[in-house]
C-alpha positions as CSV (number, residue, x, y, z in Angstrom):
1,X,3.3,-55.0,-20.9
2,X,2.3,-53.5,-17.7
3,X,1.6,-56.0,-14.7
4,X,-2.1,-57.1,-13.8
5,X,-3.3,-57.3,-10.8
6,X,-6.4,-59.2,-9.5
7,X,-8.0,-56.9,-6.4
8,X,-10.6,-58.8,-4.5
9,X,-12.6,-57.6,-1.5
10,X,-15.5,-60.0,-0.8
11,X,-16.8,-60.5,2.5
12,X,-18.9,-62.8,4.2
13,X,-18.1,-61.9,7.9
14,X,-17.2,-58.2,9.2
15,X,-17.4,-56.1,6.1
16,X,-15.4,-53.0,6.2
17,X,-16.6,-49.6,5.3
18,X,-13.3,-49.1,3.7
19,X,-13.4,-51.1,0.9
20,X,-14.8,-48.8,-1.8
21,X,-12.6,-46.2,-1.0
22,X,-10.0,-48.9,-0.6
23,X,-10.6,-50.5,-4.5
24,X,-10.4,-46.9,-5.7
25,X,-7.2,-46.4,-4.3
26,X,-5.2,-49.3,-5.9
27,X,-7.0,-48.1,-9.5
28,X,-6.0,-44.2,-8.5
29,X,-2.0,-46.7,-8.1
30,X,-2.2,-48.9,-11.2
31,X,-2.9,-45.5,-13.0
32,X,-0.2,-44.0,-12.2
33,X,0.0,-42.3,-8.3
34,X,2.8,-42.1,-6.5
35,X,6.1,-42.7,-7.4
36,X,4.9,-44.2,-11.1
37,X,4.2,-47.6,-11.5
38,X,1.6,-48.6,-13.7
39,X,-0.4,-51.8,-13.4
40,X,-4.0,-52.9,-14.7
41,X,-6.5,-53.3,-12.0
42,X,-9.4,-55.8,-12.3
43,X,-12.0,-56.0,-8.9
44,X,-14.1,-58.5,-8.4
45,X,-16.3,-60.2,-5.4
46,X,-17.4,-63.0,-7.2
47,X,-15.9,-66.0,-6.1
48,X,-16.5,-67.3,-9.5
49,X,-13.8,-65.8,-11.3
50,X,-11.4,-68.1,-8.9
51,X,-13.0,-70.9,-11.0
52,X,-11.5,-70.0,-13.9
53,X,-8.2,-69.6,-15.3
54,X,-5.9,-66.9,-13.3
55,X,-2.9,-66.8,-15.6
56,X,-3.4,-63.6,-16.4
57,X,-2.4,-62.0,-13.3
58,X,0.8,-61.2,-11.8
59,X,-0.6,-60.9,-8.4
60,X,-3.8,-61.2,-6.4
61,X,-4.9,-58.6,-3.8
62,X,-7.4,-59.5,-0.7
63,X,-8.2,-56.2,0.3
64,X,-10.3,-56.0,3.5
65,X,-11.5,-60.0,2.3
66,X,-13.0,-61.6,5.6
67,X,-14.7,-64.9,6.5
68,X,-14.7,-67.8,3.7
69,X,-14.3,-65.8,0.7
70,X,-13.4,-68.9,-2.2
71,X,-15.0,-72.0,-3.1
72,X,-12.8,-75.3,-3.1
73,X,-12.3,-74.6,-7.0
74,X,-11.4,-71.2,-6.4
75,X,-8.9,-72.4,-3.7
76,X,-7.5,-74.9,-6.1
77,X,-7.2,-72.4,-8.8
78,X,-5.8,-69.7,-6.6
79,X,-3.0,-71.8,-5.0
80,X,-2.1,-73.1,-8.6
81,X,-1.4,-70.1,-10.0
82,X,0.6,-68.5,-6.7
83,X,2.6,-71.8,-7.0
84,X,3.3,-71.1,-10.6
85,X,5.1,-67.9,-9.2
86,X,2.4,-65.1,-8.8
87,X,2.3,-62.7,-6.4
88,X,-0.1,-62.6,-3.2
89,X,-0.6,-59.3,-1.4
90,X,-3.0,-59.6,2.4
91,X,-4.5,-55.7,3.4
92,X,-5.4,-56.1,6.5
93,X,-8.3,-57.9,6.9
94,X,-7.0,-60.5,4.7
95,X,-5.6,-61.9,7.9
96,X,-9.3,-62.5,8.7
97,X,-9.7,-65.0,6.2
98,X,-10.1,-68.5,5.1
99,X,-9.5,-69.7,8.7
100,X,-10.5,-73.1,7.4
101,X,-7.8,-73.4,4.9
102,X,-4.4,-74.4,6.2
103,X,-2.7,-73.5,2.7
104,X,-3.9,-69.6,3.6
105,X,-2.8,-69.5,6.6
106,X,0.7,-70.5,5.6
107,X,0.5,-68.2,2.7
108,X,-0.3,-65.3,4.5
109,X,1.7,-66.0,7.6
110,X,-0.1,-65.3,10.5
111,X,-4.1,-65.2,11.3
112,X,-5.8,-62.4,12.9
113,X,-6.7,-62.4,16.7
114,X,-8.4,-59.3,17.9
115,X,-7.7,-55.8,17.9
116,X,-8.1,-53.1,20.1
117,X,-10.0,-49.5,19.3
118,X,-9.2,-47.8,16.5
119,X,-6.6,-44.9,17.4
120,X,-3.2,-43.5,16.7
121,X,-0.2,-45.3,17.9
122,X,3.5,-45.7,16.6
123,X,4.8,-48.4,14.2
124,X,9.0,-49.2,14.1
125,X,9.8,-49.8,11.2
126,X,12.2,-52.4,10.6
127,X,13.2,-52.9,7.1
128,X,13.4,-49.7,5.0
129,X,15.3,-51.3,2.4
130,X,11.9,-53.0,1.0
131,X,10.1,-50.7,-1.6
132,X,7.3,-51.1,0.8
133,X,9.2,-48.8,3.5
134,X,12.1,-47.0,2.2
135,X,10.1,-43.7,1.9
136,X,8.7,-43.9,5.9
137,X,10.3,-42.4,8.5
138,X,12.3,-44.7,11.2
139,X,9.0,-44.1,13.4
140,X,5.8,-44.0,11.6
141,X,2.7,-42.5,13.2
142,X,-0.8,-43.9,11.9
143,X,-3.9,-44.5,13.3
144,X,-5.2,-47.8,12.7
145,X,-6.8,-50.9,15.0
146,X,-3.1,-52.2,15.7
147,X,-3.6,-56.5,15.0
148,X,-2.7,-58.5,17.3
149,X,-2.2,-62.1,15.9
150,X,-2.4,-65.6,17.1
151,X,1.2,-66.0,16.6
152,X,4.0,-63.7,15.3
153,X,5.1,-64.4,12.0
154,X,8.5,-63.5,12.5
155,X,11.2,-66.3,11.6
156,X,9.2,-67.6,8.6
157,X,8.9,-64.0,7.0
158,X,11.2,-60.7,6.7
159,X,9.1,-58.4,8.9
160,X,9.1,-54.7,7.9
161,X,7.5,-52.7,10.5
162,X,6.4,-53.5,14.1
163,X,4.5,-52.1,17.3
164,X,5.1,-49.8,19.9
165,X,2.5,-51.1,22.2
166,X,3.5,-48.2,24.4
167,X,2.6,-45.8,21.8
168,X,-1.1,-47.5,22.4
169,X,-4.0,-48.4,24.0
170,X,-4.6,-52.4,24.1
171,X,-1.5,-54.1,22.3
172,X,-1.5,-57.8,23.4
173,X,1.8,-59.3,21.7
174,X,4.1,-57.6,23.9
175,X,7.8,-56.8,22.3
176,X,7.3,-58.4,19.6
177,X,4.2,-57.3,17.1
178,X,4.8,-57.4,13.4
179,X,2.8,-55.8,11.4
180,X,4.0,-55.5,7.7
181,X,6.0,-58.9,6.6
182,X,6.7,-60.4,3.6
183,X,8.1,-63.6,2.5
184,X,9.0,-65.1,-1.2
185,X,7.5,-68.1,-1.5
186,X,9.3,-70.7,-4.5
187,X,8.7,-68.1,-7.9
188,X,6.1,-65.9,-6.0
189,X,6.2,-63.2,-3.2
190,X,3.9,-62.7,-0.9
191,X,3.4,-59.0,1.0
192,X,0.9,-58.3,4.1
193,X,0.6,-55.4,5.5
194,X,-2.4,-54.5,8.7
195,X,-3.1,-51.2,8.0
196,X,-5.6,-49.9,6.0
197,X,-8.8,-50.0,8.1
198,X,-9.9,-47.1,8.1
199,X,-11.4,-44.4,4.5
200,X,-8.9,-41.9,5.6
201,X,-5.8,-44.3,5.4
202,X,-6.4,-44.8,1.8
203,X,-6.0,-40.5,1.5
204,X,-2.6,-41.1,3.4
205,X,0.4,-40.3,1.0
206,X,2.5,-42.5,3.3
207,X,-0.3,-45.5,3.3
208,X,-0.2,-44.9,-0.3
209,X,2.8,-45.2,-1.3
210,X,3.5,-48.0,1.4
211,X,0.5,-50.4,-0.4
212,X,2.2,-49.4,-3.9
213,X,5.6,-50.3,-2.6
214,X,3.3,-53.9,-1.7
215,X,2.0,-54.4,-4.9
216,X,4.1,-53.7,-7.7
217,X,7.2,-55.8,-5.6
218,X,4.7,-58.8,-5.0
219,X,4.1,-58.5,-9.1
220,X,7.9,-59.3,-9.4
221,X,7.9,-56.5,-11.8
């Protein structure tokens, strides 16, 4: 049976205009795209179906998700199942979310602090062993905002690709800037990445292929 995944974009702070081009991109993946995999895709922004049972997913996808996005069932339910083993993948605004849950922030890492304009710029990526990364080049060129976080990540997570803050306008972490991480986490694996804010990206063969590589590792499958 194929792997489910749970896609949920709700917003109750900045809401991008991404997001329905975003949601149509991981069904255009779970059909088929790219290099194959095949997983079901349910999308939701009701926080209600956190209230109920999630045992049917492999993993759970916060794409674009800002502000406080779950009730205290739905945060009880969620960090049930992902300690049962399921997966957790963060697309960039994920890392804008749930500031007032500790368990989150651990979950995902590292918490969003600002970004400059949105422009091109370079990422260095890392890790191109991870199914995430092995098809970019050793220097990927995007245009994206370019997170900074509060903190960098790195240490608690295997980071996959960083910043070239030369390559751009505005960086504020200095030398060292992850931007894609992930991070298994007792049965489950958890996969971020910060790109993706943009319509176009989700046209991008390379951002394609990079949030398939995400998803269908973080699924275990």
């Amino acid at each position: 049976m194929a792997p489910r995944v749970l896609v949920y974009s709700r917003t109750t702070d900045y809401r991008h205009a991404s997001i329905p081009a975003a949601v149509a991109a991981v069904r255009s993946l779970g059909d088929g795209d790219g290099d194959g995999h095949g997983f079901a895709v349910d999308a939701t922004e009701d926080p209600a179906v956190f209230e109920a049972s999630l045992d049917a997913y492999d993993a759970v996808v916060f794409l674009s998700t800002s502000g406080e996005v779950l009730t205290p069932a739905g945060r009880a339910r969620l960090a049930a199942r992902l300690d049962a083993g399921a997966g957790f993948v963060g697309v960039h605004a994920a890392a804008c979310t749930e500031y007032d849950w500790p368990y989150y922030g651990d979950l995902l890492g590292a918490r969003f602090a600002r970004h400059p304009d949105h422009q091109p710029g370079k990422a260095v990526v890392e890790d191109r062993t991870h199914p995430a990364t092995r098809h970019l080049p050793p220097v990927w060129e995007f245009t994206d905002e370019w997170y900074d976080f509060r903190t960098s990540p790195r240490g608690a997570v295997r980071v996959l690709v960083s910043a070239d803050e030369s390559s751009y306008e505005g960086g504020g972490m200095g030398a060292d800037h992850p931007l894609v991480w992930c991070h298994e986490r007792g049965a489950g694996r958890v996969f971020y990445t910060a790109f993706g804010h943009a319509p176009q990206a989700y046209e991008d063969p390379n951002f394609r292929a990079h949030l398939l590589g995400g998803i269908t590792w973080a699924t275990g499958r």
